[in-house]
OpenMM code with the backbone's topology and positions (N, CA, C; nanometers):
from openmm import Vec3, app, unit

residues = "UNK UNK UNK UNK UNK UNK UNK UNK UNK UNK UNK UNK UNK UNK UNK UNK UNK UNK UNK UNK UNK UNK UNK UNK UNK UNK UNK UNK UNK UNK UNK UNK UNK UNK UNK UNK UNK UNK UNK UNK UNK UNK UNK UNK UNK UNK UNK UNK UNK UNK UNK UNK UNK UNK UNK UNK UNK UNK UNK UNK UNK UNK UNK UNK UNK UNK UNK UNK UNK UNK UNK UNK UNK UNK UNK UNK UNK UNK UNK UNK UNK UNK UNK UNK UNK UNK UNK UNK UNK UNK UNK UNK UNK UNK UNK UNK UNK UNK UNK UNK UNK UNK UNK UNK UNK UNK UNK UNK UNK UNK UNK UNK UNK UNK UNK UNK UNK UNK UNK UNK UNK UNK UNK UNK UNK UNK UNK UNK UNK UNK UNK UNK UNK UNK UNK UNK UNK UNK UNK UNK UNK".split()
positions = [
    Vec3(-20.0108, -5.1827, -8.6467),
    Vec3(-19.9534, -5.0663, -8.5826),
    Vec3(-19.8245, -5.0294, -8.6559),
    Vec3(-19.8228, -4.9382, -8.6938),
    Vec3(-19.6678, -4.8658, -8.7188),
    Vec3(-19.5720, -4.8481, -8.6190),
    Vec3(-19.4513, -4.8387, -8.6526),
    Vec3(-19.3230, -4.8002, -8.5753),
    Vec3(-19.2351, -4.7317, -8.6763),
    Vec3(-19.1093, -4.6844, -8.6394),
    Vec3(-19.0290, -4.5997, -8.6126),
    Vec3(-18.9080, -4.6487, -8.5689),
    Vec3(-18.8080, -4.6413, -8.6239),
    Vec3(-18.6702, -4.7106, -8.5818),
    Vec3(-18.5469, -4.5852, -8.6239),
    Vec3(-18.4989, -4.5070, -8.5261),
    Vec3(-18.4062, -4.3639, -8.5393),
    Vec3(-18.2563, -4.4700, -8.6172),
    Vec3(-18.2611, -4.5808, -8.5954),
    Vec3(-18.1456, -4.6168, -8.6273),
    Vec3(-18.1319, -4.6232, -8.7537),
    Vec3(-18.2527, -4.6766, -8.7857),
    Vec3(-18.2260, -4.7394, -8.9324),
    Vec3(-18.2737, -4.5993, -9.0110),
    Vec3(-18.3469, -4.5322, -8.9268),
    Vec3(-18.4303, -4.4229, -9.0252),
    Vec3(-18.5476, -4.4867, -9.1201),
    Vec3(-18.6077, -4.5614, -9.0569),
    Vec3(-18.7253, -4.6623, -9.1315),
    Vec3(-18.8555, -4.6644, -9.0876),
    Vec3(-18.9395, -4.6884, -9.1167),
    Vec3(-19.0708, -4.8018, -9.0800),
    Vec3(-19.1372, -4.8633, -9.0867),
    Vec3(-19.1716, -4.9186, -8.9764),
    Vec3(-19.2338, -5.0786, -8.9746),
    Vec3(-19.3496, -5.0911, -8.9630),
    Vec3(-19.4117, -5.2019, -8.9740),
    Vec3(-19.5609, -5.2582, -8.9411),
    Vec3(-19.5967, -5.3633, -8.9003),
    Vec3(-19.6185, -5.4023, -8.7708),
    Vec3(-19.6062, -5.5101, -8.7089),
    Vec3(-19.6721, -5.6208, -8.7172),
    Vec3(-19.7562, -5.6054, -8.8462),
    Vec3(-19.8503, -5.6897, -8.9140),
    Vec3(-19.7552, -5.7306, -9.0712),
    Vec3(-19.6958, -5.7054, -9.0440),
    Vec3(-19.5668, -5.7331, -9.1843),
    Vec3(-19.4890, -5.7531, -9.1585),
    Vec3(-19.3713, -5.6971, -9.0554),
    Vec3(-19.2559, -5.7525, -8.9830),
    Vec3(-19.2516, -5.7590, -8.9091),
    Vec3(-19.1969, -5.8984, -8.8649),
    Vec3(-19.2085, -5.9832, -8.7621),
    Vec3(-19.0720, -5.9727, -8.7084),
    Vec3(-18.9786, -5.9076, -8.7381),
    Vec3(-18.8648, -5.8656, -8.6687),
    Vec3(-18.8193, -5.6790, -8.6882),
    Vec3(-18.8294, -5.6502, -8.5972),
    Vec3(-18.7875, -5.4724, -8.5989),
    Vec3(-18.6702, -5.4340, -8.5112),
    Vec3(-18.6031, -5.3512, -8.5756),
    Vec3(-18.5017, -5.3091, -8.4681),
    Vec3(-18.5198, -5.2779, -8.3243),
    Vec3(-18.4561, -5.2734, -8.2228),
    Vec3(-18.4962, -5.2720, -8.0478),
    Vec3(-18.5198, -5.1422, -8.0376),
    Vec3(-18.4818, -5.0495, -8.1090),
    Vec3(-18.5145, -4.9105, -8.0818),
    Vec3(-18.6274, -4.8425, -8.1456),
    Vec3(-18.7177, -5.0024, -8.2335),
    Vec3(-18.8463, -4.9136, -8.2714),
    Vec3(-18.9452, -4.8301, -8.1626),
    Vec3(-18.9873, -4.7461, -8.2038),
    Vec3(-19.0832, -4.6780, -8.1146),
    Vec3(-19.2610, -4.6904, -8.1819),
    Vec3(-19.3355, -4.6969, -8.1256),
    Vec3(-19.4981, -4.6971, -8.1498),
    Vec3(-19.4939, -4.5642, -8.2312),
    Vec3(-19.5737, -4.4887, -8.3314),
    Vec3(-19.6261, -4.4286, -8.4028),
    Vec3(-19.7865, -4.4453, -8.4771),
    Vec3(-19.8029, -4.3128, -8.4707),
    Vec3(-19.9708, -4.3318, -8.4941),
    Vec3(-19.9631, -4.3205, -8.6642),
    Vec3(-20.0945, -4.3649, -8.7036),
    Vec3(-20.0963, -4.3252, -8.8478),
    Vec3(-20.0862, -4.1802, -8.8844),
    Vec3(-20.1542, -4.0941, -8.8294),
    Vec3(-20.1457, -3.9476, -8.8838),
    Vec3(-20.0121, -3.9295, -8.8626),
    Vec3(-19.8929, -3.9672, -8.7858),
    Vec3(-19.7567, -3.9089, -8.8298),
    Vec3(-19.6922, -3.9759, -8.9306),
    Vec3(-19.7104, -4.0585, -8.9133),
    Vec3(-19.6623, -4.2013, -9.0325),
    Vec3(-19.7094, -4.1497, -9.1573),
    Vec3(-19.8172, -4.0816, -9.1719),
    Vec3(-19.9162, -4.0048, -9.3002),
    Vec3(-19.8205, -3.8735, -9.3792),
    Vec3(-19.7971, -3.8031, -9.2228),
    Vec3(-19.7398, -3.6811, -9.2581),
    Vec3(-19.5756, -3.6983, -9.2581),
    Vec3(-19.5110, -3.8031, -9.2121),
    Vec3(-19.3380, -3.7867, -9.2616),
    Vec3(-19.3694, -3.8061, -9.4079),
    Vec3(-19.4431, -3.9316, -9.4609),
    Vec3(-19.4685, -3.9766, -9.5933),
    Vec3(-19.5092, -3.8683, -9.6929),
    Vec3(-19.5628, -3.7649, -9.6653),
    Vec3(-19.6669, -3.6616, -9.7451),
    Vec3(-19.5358, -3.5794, -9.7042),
    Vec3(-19.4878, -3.5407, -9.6192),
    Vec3(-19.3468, -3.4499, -9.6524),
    Vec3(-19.2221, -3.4955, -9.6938),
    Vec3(-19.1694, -3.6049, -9.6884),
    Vec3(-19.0998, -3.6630, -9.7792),
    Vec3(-19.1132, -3.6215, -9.9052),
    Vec3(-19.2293, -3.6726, -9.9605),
    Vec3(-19.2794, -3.6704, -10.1432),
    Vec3(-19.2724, -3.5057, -10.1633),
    Vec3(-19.2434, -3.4254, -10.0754),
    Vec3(-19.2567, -3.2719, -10.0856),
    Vec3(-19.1260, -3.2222, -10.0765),
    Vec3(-19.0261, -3.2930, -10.0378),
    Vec3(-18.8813, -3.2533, -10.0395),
    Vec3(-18.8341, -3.2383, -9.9072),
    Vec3(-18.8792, -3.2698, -9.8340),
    Vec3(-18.8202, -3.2989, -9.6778),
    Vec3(-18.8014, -3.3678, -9.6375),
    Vec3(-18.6599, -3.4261, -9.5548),
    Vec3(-18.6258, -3.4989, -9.5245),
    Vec3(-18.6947, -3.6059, -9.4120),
    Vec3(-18.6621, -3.7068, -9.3886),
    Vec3(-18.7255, -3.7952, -9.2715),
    Vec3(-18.6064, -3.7944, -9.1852),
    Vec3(-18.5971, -3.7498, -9.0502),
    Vec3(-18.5119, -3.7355, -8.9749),
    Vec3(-18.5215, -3.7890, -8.8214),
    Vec3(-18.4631, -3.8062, -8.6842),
    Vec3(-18.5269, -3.8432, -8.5744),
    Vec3(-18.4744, -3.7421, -8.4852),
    Vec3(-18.5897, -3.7003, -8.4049),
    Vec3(-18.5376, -3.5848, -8.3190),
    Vec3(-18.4598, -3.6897, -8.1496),
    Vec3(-18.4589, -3.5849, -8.0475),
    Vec3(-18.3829, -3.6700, -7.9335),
    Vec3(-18.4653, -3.8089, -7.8498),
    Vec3(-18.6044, -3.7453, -7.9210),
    Vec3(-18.6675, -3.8670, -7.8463),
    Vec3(-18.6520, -3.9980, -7.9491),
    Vec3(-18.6287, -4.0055, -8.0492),
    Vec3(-18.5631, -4.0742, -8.1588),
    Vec3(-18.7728, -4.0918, -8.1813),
    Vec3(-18.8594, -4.0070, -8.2471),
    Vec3(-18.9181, -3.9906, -8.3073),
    Vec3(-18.8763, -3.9340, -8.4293),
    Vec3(-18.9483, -3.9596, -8.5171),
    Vec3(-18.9419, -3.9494, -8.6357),
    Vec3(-18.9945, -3.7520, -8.6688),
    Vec3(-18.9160, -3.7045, -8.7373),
    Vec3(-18.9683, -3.5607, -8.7431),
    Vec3(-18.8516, -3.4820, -8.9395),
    Vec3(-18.9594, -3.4034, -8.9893),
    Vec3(-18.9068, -3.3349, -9.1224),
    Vec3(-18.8321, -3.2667, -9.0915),
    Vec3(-18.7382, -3.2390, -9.2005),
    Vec3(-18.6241, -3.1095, -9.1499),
    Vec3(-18.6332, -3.0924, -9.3093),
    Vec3(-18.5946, -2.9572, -9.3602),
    Vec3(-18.5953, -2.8868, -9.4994),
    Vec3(-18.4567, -2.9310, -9.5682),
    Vec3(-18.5148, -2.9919, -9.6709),
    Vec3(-18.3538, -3.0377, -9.7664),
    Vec3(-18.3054, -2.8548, -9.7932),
    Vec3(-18.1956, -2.8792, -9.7678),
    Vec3(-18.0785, -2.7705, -9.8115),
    Vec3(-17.9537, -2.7984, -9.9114),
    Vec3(-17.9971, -2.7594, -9.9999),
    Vec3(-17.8769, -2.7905, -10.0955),
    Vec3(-17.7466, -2.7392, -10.0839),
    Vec3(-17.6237, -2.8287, -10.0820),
    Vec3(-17.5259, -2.7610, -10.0686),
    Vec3(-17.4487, -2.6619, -10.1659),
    Vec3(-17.4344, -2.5471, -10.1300),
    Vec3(-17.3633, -2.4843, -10.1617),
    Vec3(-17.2766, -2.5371, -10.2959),
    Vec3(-17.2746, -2.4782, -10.4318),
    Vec3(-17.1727, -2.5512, -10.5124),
    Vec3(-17.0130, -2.4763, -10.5108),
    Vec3(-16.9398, -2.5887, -10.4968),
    Vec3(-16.7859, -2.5009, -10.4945),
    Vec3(-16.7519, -2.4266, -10.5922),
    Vec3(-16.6729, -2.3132, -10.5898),
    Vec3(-16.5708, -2.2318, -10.7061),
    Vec3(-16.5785, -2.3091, -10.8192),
    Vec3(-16.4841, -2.4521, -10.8442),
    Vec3(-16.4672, -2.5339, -10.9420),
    Vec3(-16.6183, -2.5789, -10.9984),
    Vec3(-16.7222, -2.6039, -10.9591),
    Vec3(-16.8488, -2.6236, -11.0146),
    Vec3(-16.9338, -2.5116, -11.0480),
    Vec3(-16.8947, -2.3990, -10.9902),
    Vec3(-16.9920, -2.2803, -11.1214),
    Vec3(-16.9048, -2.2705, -11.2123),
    Vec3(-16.7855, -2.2873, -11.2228),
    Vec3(-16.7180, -2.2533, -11.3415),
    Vec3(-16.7077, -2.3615, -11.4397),
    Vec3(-16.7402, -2.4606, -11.4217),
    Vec3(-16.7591, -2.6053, -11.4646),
    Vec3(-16.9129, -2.5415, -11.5323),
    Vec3(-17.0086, -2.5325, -11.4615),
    Vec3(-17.1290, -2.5255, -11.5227),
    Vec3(-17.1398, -2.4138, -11.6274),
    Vec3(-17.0837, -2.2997, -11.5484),
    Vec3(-17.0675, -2.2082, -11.6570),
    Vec3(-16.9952, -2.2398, -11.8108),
    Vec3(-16.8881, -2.3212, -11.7700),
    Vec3(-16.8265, -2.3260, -11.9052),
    Vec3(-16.9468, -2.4486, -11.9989),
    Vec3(-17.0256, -2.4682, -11.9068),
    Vec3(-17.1061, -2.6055, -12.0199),
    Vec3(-17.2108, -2.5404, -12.0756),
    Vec3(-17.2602, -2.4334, -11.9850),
    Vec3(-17.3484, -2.3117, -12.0331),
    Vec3(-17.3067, -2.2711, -12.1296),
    Vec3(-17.2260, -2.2182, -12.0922),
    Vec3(-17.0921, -2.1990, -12.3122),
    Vec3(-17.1643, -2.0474, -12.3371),
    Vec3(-17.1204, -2.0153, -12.4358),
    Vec3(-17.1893, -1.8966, -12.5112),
    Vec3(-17.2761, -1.8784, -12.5971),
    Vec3(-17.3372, -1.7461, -12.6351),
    Vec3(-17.4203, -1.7921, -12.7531),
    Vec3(-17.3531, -1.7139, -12.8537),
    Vec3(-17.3859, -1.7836, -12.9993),
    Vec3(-17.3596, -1.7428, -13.0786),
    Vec3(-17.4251, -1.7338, -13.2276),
    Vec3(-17.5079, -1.6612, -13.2740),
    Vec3(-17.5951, -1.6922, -13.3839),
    Vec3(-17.7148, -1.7731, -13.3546),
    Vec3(-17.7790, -1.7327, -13.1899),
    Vec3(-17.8948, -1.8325, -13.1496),
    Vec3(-17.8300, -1.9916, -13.0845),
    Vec3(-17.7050, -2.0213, -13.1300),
    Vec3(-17.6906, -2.1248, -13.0860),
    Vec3(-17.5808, -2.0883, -12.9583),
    Vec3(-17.6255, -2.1987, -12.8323),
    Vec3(-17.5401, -2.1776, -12.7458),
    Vec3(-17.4425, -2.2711, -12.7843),
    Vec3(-17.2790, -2.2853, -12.7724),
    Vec3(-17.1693, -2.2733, -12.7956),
    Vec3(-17.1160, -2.3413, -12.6258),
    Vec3(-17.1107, -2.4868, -12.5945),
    Vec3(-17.0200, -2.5146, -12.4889),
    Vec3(-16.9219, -2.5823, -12.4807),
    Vec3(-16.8118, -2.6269, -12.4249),
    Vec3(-16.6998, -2.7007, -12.3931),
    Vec3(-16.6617, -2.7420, -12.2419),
    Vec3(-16.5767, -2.8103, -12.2577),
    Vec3(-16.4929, -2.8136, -12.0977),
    Vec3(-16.3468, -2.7880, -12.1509),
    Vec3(-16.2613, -2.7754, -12.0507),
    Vec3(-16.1279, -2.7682, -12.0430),
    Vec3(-16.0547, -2.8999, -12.1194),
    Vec3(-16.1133, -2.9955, -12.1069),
    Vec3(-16.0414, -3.0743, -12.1697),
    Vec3(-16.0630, -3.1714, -12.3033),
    Vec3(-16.1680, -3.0776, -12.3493),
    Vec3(-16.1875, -3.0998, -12.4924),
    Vec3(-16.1275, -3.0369, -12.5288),
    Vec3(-16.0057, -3.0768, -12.6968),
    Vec3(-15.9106, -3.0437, -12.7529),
    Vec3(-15.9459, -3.0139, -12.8997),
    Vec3(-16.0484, -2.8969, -12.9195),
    Vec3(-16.1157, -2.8675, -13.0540),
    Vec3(-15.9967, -2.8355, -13.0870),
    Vec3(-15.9906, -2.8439, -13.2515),
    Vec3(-15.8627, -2.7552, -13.3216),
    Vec3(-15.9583, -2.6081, -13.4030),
    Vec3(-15.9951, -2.4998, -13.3559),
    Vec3(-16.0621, -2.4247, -13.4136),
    Vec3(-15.9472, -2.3362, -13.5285),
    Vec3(-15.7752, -2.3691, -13.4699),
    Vec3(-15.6820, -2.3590, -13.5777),
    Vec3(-15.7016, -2.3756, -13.6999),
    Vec3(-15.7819, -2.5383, -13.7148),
    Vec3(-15.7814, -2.6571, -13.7849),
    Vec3(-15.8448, -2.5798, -13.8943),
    Vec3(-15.9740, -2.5971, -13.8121),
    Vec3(-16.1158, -2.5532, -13.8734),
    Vec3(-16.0958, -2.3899, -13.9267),
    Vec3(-15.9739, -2.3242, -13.9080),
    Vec3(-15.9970, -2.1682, -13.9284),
    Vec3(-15.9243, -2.1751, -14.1033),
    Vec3(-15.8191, -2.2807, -14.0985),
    Vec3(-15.7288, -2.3307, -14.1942),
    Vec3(-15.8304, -2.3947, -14.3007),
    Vec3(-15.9423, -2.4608, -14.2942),
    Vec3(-16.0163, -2.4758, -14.3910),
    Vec3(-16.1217, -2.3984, -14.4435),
    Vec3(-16.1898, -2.2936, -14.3232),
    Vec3(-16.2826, -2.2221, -14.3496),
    Vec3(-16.1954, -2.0847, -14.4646),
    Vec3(-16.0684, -2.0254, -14.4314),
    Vec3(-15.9963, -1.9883, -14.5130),
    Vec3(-15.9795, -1.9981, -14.6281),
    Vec3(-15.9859, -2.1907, -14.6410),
    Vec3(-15.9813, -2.2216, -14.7471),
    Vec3(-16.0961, -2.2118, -14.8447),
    Vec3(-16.1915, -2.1677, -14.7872),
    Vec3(-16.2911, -2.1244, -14.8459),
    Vec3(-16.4155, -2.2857, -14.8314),
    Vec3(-16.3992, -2.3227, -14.7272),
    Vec3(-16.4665, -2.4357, -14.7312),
    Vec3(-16.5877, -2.4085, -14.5804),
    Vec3(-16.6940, -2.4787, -14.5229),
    Vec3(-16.7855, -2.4303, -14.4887),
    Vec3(-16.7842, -2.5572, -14.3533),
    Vec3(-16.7537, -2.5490, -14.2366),
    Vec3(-16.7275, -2.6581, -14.1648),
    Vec3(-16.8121, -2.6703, -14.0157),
    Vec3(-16.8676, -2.7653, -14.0417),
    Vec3(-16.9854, -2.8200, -13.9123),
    Vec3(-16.8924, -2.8643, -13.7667),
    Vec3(-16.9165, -2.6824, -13.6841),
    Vec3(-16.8277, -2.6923, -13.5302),
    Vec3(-16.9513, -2.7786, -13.4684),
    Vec3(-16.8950, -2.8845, -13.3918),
    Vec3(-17.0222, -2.9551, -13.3005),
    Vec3(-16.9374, -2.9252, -13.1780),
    Vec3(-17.0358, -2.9293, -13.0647),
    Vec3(-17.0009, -2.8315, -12.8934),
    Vec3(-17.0581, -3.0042, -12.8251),
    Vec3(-17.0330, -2.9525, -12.6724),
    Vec3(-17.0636, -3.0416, -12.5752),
    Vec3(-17.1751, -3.1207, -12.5809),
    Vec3(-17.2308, -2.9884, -12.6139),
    Vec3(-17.3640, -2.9548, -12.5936),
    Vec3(-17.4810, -3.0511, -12.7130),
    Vec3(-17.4423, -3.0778, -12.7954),
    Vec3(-17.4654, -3.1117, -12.8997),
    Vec3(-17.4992, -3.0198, -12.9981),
    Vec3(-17.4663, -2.9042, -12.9762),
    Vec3(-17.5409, -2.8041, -13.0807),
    Vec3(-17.4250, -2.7917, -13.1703),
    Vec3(-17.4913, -2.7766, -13.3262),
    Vec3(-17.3587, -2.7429, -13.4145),
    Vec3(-17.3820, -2.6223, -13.4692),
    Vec3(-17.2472, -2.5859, -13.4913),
    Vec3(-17.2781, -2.4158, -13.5630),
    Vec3(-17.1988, -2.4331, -13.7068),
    Vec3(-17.2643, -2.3858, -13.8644),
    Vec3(-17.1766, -2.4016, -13.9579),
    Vec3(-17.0691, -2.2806, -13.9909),
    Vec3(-16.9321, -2.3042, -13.9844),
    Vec3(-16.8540, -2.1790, -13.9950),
    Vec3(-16.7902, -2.1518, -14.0934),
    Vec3(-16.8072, -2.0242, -14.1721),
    Vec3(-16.7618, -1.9994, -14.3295),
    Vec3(-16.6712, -1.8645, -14.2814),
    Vec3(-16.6297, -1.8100, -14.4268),
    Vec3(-16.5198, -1.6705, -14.3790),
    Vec3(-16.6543, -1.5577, -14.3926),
    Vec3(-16.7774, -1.6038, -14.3658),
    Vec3(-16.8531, -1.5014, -14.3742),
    Vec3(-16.8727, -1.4713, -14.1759),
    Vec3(-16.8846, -1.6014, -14.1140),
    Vec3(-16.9026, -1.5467, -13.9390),
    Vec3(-16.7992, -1.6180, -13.8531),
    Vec3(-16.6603, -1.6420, -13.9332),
    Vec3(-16.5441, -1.6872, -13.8341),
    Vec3(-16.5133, -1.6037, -13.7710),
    Vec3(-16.4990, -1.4725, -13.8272),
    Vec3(-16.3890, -1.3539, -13.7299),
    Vec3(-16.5203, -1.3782, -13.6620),
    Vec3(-16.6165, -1.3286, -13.6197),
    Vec3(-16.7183, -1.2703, -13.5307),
    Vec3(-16.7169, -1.3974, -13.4138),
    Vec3(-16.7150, -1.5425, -13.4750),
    Vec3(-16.7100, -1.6761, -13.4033),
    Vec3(-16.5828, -1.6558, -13.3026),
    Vec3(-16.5073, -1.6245, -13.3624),
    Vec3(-16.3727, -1.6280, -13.2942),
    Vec3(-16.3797, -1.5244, -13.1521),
    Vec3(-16.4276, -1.3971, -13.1823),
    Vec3(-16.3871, -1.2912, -13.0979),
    Vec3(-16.5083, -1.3158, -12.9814),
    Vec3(-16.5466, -1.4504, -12.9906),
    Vec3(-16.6625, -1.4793, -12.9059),
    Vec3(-16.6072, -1.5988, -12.8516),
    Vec3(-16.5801, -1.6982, -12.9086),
    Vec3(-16.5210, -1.8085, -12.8827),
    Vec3(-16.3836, -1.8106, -12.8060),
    Vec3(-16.3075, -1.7514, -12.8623),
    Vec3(-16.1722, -1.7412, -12.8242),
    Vec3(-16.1723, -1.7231, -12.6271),
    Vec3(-16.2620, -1.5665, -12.6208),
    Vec3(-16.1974, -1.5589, -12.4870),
    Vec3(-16.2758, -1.6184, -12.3877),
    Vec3(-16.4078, -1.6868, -12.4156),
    Vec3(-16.4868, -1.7917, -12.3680),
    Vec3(-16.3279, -1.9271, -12.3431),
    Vec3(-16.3173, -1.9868, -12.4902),
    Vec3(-16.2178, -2.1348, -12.4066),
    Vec3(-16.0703, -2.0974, -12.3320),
    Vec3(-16.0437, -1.9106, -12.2909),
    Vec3(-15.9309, -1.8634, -12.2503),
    Vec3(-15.9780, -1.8486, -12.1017),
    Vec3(-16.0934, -1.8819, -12.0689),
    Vec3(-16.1630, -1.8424, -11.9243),
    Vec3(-16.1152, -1.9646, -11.8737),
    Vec3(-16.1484, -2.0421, -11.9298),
    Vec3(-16.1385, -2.2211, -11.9004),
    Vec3(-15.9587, -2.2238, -11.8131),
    Vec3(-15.8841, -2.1573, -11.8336),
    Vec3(-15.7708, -2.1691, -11.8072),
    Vec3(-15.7599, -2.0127, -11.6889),
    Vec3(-15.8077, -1.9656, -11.6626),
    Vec3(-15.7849, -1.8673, -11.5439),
    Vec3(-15.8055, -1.9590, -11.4152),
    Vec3(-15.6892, -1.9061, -11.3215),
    Vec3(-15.6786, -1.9680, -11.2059),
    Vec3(-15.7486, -1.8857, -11.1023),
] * unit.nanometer
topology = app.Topology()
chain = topology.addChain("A")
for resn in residues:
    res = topology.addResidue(resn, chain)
    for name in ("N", "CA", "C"):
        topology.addAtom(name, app.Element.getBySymbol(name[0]), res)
């Protein structure tokens, strides 16, 4: 026989455990069937007032201010097919990198993301006027 325990949020089988919480309740197989088959479907196992066992719909919470803008900034931009991400507290020097590409040298930007983009004085300005006010968002309050 199956049971049902609201406390623990569990169940038992009284042919397997030989100790159950005092507040198990009797349950038939067809419900025992169907919390199990809605579970695996994304619904929760919950106990209503009779402390039976009954589904309720997972609801995702809401994400705060600070986490779309978090995600957004990991989303990053695109740029030349490649998306382009960071966080706030990665400390690229794109200064660095603007000081060598100048120099006429050809330099592998790698992102969060793992994607790399190669930057020459042929697509820095264009990198920049894309880049720039993307890691200037990162800092709006």
């Amino acid at each position: 026989m199956k049971y049902y325990s609201a406390t623990t949020n569990g169940f038992y089988d009284n042919g397997i455990h030989k100790n159950m919480p005092e507040d198990s309740v009797q349950i038939t197989d067809n419900l025992y069937n169907q919390m199990i088959s809605g579970q695996s479907s994304g619904s929760i196992i919950s106990s209503d007032i009779n402390d039976l066992p009954v589904l309720i719909d997972y609801v995702a919470p809401e994400p705060s201010a600070e986490e779309v803008r978090n995600n957004a900034m990991l989303a990053g931009v695109e740029f030349e097919g490649v998306m382009c991400s960071a966080f706030k507290e990665d400390q690229w020097g794109l200064s660095s990198v603007r000081a060598y590409v100048l120099a006429g040298s050809e330099i592998p930007f790698k992102f969060v993301n793992q994607n790399v983009i190669i930057l020459n004085d042929e697509n820095l300005a264009a990198f920049e006027a894309v880049w720039i006010p993307f890691r200037a968002s990162f800092f709006v309050i």
